[in-house]
N, C-alpha and C positions, 0 to 999 in steps of 0.2 A: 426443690422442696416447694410447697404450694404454699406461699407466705406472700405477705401484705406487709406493705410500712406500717410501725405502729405496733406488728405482731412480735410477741416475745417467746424466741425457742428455749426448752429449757429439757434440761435432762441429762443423761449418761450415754458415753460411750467405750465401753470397756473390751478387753482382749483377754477371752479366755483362761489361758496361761500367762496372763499378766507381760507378755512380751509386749517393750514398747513401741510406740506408733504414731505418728504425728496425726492431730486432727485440725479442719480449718472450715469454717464457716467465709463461703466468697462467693459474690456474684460472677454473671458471665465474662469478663473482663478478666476480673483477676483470676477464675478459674483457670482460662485459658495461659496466663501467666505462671499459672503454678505446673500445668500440664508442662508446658514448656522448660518449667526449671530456671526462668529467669529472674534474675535479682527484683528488689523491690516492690516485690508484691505486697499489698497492706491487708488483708483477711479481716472481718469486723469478731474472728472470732481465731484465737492460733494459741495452741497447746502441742508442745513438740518434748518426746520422748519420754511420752508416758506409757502405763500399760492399762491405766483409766483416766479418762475426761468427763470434766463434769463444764456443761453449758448452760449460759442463761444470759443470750443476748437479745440485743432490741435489735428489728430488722429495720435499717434507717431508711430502705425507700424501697419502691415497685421494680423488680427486675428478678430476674432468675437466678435463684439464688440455689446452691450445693453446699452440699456436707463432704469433704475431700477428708479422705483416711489415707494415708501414707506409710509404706514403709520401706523406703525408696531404699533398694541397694540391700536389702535383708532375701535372704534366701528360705528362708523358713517358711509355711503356709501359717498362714495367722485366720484366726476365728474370732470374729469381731461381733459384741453386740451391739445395737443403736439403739436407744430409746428416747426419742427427741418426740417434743408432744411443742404446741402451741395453745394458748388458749382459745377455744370457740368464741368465732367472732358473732356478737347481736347483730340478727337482722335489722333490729331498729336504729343501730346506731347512728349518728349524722357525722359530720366532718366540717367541722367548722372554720369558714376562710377569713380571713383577715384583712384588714385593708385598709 
């Protein structure tokens, strides 16, 4: 997703036919952990067996960050919409350091 610390994703993601489907908000890290199926993964965003999600998280810092739909182990084809929006960032803004 093309996201900034600071940025807020907010939106829907729904299935057609209301078949449920896990959704997860993860950067490159734990995406890679969830591709894998291994325990412990923390997603800054996890909504498991539904057949809509509703998102509205803060992205807590700069890395590459995905939207993972699952429906691990279902054999059906599923029709998923996404409609994840962030808010437009101001050119003008500054970033204030502390110290």
């Amino acid at each position: 997703m093309n996201v900034q610390r600071g940025d807020i994703v907010g939106g829907d993601v729904t299935e057609k036919d209301n078949y449920k489907f896990n959704c997860y908000l993860a950067d490159s890290a734990i995406f890679v952990k969830l591709a894998n199926r291994e325990r412990g993964f923390k997603p800054i965003f996890k909504s498991e067996g539904r057949g809509a999600h509703h998102v509205n998280e803060l992205i807590p810092d700069d890395a590459q960050w995905y939207a993972v739909l699952d429906a691990y182990g279902q054999q059906y084809v599923r029709e998923v919409f996404v409609n994840l929006n962030r808010p437009k960032r101001s050119s003008s803004s500054a970033m204030v350091v502390g110290g």
